[in-house]
NUPA-567358 format. One record per residue (C-alpha): residue number from 0; x, y, z. Coordinates in steps of 0.1 Angstrom, whole numbers, plus 5000, padded with zeros to 4 digits. Last residue first. Layout:
<sites>
@num: NUM&east: X&north: Y&up: Z
...
</sites>
This chain:
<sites>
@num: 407&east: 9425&north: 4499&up: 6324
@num: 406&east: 9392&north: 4511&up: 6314
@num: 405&east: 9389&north: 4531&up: 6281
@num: 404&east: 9394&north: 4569&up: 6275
@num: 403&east: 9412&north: 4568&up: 6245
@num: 402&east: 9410&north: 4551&up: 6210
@num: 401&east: 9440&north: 4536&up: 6185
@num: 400&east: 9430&north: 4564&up: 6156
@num: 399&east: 9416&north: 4596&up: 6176
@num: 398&east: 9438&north: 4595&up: 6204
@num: 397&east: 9471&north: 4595&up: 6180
@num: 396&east: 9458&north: 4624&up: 6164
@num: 395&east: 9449&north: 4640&up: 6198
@num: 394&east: 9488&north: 4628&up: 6209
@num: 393&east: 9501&north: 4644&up: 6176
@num: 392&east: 9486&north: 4681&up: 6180
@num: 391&east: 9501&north: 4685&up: 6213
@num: 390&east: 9532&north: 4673&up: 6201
@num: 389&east: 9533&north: 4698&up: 6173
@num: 388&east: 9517&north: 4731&up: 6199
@num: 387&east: 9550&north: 4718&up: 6223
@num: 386&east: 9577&north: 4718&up: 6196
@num: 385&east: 9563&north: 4751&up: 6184
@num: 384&east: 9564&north: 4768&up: 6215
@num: 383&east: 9600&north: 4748&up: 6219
@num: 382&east: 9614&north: 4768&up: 6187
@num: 381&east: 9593&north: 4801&up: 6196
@num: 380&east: 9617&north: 4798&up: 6230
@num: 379&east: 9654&north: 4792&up: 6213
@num: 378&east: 9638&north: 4820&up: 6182
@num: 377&east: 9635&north: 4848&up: 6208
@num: 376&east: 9616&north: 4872&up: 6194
@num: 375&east: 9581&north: 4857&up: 6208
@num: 374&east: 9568&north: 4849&up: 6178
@num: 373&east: 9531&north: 4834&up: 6185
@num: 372&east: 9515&north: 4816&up: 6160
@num: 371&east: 9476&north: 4818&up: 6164
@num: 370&east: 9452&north: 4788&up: 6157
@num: 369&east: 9433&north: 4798&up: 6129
@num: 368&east: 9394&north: 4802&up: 6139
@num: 367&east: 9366&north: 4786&up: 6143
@num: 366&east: 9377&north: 4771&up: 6175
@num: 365&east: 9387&north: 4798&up: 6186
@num: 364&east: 9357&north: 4818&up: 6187
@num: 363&east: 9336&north: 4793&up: 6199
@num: 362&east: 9359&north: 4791&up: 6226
@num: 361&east: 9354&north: 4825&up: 6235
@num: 360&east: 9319&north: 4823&up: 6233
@num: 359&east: 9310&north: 4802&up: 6259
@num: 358&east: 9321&north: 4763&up: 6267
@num: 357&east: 9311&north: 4757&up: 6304
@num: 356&east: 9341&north: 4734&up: 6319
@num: 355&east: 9364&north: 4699&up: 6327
@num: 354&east: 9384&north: 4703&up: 6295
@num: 353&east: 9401&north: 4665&up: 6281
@num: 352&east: 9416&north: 4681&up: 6253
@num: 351&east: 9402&north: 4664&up: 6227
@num: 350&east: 9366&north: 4670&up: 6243
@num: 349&east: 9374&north: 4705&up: 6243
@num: 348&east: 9380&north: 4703&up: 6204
@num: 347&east: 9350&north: 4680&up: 6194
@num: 346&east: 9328&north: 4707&up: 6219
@num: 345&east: 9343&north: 4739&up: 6198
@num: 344&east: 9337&north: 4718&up: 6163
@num: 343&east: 9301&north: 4711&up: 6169
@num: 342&east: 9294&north: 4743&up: 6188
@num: 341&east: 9276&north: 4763&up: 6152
@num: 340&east: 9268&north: 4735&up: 6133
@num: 339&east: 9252&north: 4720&up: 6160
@num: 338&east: 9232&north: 4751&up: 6172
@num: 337&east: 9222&north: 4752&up: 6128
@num: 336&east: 9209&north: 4721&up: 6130
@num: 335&east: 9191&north: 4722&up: 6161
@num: 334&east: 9174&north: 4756&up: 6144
@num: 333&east: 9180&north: 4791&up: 6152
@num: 332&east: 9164&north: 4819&up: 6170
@num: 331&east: 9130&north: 4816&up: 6177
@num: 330&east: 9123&north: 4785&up: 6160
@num: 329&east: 9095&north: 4777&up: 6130
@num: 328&east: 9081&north: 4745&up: 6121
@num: 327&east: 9058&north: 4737&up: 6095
@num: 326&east: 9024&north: 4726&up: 6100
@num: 325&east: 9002&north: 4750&up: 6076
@num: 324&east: 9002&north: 4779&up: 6104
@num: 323&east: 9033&north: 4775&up: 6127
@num: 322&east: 9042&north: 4751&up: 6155
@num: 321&east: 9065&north: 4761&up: 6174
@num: 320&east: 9105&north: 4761&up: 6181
@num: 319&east: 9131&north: 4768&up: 6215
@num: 318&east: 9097&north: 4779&up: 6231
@num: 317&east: 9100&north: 4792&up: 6267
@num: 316&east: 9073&north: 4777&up: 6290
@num: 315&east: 9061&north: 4796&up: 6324
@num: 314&east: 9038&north: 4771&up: 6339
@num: 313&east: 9014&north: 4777&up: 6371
@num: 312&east: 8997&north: 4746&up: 6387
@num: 311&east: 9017&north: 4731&up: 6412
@num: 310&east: 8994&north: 4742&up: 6441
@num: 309&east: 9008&north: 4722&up: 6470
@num: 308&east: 8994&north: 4715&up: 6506
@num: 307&east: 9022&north: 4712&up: 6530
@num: 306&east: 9017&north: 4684&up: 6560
@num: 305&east: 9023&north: 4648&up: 6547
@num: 304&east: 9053&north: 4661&up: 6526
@num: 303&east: 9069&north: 4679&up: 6560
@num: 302&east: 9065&north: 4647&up: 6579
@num: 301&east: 9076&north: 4626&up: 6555
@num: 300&east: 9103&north: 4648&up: 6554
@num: 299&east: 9112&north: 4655&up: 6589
@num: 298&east: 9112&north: 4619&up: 6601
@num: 297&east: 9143&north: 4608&up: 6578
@num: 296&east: 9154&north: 4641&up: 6578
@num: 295&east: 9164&north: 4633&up: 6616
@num: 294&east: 9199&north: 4615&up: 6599
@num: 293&east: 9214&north: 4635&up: 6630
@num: 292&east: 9239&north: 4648&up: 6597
@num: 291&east: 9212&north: 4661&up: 6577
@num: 290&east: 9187&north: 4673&up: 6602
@num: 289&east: 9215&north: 4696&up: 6619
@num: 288&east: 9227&north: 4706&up: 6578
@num: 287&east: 9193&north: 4717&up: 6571
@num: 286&east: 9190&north: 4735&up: 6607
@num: 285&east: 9222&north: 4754&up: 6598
@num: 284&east: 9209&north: 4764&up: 6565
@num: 283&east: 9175&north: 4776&up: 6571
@num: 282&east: 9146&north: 4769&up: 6548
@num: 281&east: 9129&north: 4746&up: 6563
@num: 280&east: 9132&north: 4763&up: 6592
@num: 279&east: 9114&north: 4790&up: 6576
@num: 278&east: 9083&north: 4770&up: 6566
@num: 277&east: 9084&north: 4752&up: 6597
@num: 276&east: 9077&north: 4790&up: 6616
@num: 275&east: 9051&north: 4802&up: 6595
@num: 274&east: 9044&north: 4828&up: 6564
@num: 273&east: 9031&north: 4805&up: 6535
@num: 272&east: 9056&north: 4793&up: 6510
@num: 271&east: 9062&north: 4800&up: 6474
@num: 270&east: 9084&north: 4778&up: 6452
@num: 269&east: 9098&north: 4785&up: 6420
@num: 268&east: 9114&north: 4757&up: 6401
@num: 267&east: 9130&north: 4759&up: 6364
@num: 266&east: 9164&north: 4781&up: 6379
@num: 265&east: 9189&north: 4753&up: 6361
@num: 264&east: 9180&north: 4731&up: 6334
@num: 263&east: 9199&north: 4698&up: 6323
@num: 262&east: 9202&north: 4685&up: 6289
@num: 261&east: 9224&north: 4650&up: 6294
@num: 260&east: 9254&north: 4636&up: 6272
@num: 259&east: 9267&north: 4606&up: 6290
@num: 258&east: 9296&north: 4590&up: 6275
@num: 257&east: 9314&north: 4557&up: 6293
@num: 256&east: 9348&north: 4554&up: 6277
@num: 255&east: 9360&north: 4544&up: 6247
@num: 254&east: 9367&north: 4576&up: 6228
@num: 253&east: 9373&north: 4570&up: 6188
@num: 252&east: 9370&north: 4607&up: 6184
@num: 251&east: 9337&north: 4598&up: 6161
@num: 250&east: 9320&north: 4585&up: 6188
@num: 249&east: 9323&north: 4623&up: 6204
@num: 248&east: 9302&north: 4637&up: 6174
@num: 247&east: 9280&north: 4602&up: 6172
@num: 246&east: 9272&north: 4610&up: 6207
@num: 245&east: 9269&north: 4648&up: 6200
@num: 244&east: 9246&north: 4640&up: 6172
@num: 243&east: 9220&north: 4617&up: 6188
@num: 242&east: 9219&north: 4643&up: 6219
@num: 241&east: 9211&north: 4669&up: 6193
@num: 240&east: 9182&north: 4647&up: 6182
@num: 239&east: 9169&north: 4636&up: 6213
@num: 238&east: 9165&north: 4668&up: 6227
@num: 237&east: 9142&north: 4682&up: 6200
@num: 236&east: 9132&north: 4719&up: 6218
@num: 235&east: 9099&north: 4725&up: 6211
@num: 234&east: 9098&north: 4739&up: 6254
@num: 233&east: 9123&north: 4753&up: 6276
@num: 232&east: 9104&north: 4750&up: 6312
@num: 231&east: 9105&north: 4773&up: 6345
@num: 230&east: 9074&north: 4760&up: 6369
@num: 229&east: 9058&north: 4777&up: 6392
@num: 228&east: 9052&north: 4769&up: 6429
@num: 227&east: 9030&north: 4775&up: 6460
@num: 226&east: 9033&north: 4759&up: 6490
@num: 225&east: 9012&north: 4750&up: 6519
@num: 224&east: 9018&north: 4749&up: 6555
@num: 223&east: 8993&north: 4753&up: 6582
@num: 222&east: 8964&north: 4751&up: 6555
@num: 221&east: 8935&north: 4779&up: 6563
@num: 220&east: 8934&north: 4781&up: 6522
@num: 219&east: 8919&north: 4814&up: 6509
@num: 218&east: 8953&north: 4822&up: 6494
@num: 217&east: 8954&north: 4798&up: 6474
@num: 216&east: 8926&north: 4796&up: 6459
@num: 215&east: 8928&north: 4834&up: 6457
@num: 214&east: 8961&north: 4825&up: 6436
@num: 213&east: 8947&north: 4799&up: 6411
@num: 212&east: 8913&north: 4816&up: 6402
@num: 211&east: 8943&north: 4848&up: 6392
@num: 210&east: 8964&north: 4824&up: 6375
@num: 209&east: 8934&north: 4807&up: 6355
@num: 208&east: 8910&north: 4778&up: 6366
@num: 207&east: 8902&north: 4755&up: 6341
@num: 206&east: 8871&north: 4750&up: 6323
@num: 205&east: 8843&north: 4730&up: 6336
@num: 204&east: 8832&north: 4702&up: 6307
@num: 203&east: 8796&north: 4707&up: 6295
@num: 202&east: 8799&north: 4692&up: 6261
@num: 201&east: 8817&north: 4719&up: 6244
@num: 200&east: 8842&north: 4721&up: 6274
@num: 199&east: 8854&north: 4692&up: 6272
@num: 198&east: 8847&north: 4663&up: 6297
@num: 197&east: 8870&north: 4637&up: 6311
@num: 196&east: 8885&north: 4665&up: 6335
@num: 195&east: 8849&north: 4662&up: 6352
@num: 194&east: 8871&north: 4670&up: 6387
@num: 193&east: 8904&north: 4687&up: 6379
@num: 192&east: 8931&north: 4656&up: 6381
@num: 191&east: 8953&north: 4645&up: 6409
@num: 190&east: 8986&north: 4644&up: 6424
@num: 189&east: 8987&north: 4637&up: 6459
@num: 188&east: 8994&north: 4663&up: 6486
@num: 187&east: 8965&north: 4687&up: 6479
@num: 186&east: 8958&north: 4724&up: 6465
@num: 185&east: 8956&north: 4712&up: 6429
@num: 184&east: 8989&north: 4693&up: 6431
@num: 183&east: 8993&north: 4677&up: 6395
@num: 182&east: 8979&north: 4648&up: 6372
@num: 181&east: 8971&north: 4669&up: 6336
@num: 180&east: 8934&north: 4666&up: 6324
@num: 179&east: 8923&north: 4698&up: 6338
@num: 178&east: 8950&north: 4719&up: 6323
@num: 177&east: 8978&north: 4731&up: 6337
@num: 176&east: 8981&north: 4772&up: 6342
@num: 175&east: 8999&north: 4792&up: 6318
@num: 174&east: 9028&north: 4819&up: 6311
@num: 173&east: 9038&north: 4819&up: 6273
@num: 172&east: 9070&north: 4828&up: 6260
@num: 171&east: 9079&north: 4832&up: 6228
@num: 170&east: 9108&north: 4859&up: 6228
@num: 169&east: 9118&north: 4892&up: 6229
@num: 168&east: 9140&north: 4906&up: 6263
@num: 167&east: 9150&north: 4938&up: 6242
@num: 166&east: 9186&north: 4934&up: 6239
@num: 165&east: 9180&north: 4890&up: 6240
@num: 164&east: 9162&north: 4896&up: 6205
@num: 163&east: 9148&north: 4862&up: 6193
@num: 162&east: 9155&north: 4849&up: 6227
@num: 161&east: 9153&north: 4810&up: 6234
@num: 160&east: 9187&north: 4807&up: 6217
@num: 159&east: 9202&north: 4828&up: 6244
@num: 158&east: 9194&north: 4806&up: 6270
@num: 157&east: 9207&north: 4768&up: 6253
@num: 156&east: 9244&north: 4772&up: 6278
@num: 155&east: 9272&north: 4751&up: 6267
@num: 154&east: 9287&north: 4720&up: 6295
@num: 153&east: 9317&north: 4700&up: 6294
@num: 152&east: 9332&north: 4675&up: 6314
@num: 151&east: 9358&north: 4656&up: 6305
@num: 150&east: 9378&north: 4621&up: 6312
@num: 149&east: 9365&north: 4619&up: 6345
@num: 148&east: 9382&north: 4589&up: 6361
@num: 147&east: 9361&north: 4561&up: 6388
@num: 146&east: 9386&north: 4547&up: 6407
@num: 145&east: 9385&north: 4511&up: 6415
@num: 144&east: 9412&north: 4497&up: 6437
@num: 143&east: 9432&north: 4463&up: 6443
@num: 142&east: 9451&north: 4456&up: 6476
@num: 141&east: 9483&north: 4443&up: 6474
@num: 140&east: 9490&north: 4467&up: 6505
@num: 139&east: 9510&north: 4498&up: 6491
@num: 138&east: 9475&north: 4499&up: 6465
@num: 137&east: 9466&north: 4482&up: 6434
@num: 136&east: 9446&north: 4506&up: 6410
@num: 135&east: 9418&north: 4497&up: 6386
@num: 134&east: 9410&north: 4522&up: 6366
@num: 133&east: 9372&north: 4531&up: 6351
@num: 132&east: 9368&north: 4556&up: 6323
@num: 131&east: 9345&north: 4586&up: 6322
@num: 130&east: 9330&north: 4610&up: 6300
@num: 129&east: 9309&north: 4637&up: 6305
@num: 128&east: 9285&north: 4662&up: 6282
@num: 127&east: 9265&north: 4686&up: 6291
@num: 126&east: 9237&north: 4704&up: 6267
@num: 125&east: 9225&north: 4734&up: 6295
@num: 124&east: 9191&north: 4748&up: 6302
@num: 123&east: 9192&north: 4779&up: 6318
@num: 122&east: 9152&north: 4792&up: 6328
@num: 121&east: 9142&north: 4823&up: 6316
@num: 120&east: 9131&north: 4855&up: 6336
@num: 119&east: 9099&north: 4864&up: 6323
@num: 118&east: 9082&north: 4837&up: 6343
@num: 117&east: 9095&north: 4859&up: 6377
@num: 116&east: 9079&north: 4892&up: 6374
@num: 115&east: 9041&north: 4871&up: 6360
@num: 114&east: 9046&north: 4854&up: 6396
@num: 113&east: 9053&north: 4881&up: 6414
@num: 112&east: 9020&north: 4900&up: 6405
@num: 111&east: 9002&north: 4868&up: 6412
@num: 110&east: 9016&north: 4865&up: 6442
@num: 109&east: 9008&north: 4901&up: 6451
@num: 108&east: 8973&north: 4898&up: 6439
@num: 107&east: 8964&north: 4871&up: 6458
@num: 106&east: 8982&north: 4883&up: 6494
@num: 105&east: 9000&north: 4850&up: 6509
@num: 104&east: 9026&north: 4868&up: 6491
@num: 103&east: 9035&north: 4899&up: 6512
@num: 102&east: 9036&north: 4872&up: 6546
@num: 101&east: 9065&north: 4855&up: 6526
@num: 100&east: 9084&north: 4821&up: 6523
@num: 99&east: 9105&north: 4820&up: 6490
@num: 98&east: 9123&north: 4790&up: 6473
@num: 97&east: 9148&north: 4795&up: 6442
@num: 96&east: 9156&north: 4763&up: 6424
@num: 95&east: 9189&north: 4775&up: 6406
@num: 94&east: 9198&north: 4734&up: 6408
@num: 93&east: 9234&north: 4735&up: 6424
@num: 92&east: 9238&north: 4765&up: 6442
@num: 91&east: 9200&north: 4764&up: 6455
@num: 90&east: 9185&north: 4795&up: 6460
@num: 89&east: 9168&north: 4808&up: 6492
@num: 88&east: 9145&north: 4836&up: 6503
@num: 87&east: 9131&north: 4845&up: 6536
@num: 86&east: 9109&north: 4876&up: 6520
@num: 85&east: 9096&north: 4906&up: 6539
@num: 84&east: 9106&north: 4932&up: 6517
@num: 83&east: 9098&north: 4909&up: 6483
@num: 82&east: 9123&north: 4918&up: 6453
@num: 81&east: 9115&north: 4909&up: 6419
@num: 80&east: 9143&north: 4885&up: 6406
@num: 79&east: 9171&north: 4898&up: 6385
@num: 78&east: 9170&north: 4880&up: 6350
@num: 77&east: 9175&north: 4902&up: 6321
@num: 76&east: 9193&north: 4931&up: 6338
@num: 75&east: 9214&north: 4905&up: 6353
@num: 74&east: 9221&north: 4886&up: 6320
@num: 73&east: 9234&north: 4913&up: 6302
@num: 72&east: 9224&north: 4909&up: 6267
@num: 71&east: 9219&north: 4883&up: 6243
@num: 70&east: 9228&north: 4883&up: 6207
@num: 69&east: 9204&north: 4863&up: 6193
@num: 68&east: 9217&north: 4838&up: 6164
@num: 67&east: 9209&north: 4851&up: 6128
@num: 66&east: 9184&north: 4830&up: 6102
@num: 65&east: 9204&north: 4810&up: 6077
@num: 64&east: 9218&north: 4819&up: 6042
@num: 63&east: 9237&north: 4842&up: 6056
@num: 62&east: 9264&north: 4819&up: 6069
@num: 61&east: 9255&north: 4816&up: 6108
@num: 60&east: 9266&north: 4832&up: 6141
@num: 59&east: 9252&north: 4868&up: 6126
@num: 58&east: 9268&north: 4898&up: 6138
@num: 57&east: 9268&north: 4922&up: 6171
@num: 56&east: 9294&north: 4944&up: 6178
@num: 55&east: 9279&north: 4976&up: 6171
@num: 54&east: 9251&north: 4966&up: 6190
@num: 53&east: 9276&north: 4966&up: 6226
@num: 52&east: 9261&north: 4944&up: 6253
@num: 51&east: 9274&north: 4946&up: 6285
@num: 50&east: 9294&north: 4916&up: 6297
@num: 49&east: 9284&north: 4891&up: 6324
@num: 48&east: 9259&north: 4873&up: 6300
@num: 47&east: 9290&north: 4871&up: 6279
@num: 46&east: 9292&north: 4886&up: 6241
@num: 45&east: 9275&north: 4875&up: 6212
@num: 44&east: 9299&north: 4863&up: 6187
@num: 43&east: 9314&north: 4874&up: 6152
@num: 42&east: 9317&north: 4865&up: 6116
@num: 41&east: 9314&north: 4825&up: 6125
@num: 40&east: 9318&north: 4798&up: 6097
@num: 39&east: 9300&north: 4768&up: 6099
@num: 38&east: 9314&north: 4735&up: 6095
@num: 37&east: 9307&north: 4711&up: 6117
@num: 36&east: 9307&north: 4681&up: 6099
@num: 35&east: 9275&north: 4660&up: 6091
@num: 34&east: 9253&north: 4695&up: 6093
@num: 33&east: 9228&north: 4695&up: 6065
@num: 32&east: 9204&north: 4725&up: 6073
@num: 31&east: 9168&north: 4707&up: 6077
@num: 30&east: 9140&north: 4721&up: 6056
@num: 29&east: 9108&north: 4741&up: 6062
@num: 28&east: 9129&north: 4768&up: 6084
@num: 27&east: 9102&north: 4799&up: 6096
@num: 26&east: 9118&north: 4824&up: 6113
@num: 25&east: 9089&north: 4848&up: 6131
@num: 24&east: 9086&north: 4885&up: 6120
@num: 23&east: 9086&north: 4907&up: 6148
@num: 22&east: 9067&north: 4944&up: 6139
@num: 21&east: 9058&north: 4950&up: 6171
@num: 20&east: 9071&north: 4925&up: 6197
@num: 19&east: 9055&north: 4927&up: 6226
@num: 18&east: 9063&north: 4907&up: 6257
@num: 17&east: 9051&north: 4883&up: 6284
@num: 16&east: 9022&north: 4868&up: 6264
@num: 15&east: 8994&north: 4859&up: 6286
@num: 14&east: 8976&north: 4824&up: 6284
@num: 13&east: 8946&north: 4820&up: 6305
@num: 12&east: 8924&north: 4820&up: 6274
@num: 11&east: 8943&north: 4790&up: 6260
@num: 10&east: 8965&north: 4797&up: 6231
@num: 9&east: 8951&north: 4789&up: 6196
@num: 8&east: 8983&north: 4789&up: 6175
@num: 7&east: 8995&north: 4757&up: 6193
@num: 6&east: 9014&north: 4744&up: 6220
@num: 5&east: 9016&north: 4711&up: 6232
@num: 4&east: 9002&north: 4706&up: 6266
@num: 3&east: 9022&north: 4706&up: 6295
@num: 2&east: 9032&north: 4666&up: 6308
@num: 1&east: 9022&north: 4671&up: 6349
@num: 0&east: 9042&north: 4682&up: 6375
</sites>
């Protein structure tokens, strides 16, 4: 799709806030919390997406000098997808793309009706971090090896930071449609722009189509296949920056291997196909894995990209930060500062110990936090717990000042 628009106070007429929040007063940070060492102290957590949430648990993440973290609530009363009678439906394991092929939703009004259901439900971007280190291994035979080693691979969740209140679903969100000027699928197979995008609308210029233009489009189409899609995006979020700081973060560990540090988002693509017989196929397991391994994709999809007319023109954006009145920046929840300060120390630790997982609370916890002696009674077995938490401690000592994770 094409580049979204920067927001700004003046939302386009299209634009339709998917909450309410009475009463809500936006966090406004002018200045940059300091954050060279990860340092912040944690009262208390918000609990898993998989755990009911409990108010009487909630606290602020940060010192209370700065604004609260949200406290976000179940995740599958947050985010369970409308349901469609009729549907084929499919959701990819790795990505969260969901794909839906429909009679119900070739109707206008019920695909615009789903549409507005499914941009309240947030995308899940993730910060993830990986390093590798190359070894070269000499086999039975004389033969020499490369093998490619992870030497971690960790992963924390952005979502609940794009709620200001995650209890009562509160946050930012705009759904839109793509302006003229942006280069996307307007009911075609190439990109393109709107006709007369050149010209604004004070001087004549055609203004855009909005959802419900979009959908009868649609749906007036006598295209054998054609798809519709909307697009999942976490927006004023300064990528660069945090990526910037984990590097120097892991840097700092003395780690010599390869470090990638990536933001990757699951569930940002929705796609919605016309009822027909390709369409489901598509969409079918067994015949994806028949195309697959008869190497007949390599007909199928050009086939399949020639045929199906796309309207890629419906954007749900979550704000992670906006623009306020007088140019200063205000976030939703908290700052990249502040999400540093907060998992700095948790991701320094996990990288330490070589983890292959999604941080979440638990090891927020603990990494703010004492690590616990445990007495056991029996002083011959608390003797060797200590033995083994000492040498534990040494080798990430050692790690740190002669460097780990190079190729060998």
């Amino acid at each position: 799709m094409g580049k979204p628009s920067t927001q700004d106070n003046k939302l386009a007429s299209d634009s339709v806030s998917l909450h309410t929040n009475p009463g809500e007063s936006s966090r406004d940070y002018r200045d940059n919390d300091e954050f060279d060492t990860p340092e912040a102290a944690v009262d208390d957590l918000p609990p898993n997406y998989d755990e009911a949430f409990d108010p009487s648990e909630s606290a602020s993440l940060l010192p209370s000098t700065a604004a609260p973290a949200p406290a976000p609530s179940s995740i599958s009363a947050v985010a369970t997808r409308p349901y469609v009678a009729d549907a084929t439906f499919l959701e990819d394991v790795n990505t969260g793309a969901q794909y839906w092929v429909s009679k119900t939703l070739e109707d206008p009004t019920c695909l615009e009706s789903h549409i507005r259901q499914l941009s309240a439900i947030p995308p899940r971007p993730y910060i993830k971090l990986t390093g590798t280190h190359t070894e070269t291994r000499r086999d039975s035979k004389g033969k020499t090896e490369k093998h490619t080693v992870t030497d971690f691979d960790i992963s924390v969740e952005l979502t609940p930071y794009l709620y200001s209140d995650a209890q009562y679903r509160r946050s930012w969100t705009q759904l839109r449609t793509v302006e003229n000027g942006e280069k996307v699928r307007r009911g075609t197979i190439l990109q393109k722009r709107a006709p007369g995008s050149n010209q604004s609308i004070e001087v004549g210029g055609t203004p855009k189509p909005t959802l419900k233009e979009w959908c009868h489009l649609y749906a007036a189409s006598h295209a054998g296949l054609k798809a519709f899609t909307l697009q999942r995006k976490m927006v004023g979020f300064d990528e660069e920056l945090v990526k910037q700081r984990l590097r120097t973060l892991v840097n700092d560990t003395n780690y010599r291997g390869h470090l990638r540090v990536d933001l990757v988002t699951k569930g940002s693509l929705c796609e919605f196909y016309n009822d027909a017989k390709t369409n489901k196929w598509r969409l079918t397991s067994w015949i994806q894995w028949l195309f697959m391994l008869t190497l007949m994709f390599i007909f199928s999809w050009p086939y399949l990209r020639l045929r199906t007319k796309r309207w890629e023109v419906a954007v749900a954006e979550w704000p992670f930060s906006r623009m306020a009145e007088g140019g200063a920046k205000e976030y939703v929840s908290i700052s990249e500062d502040q999400w540093y300060n907060m998992w700095g120390r948790a991701i320094c630790k996990a990288v330490l110990e070589k983890r292959q997982t999604e941080l979440d609370q638990s090891d927020l916890r603990r990494a703010h936090e004492a690590e616990p002696s445990f007495d056991t009674g029996n002083s011959t077995v608390d003797s060797g717990l200590s033995i083994f938490r000492a040498g534990i401690h040494a080798m990430n000592e050692v790690n740190r000042h002669l460097g780990w994770g190079g190729d060998c």
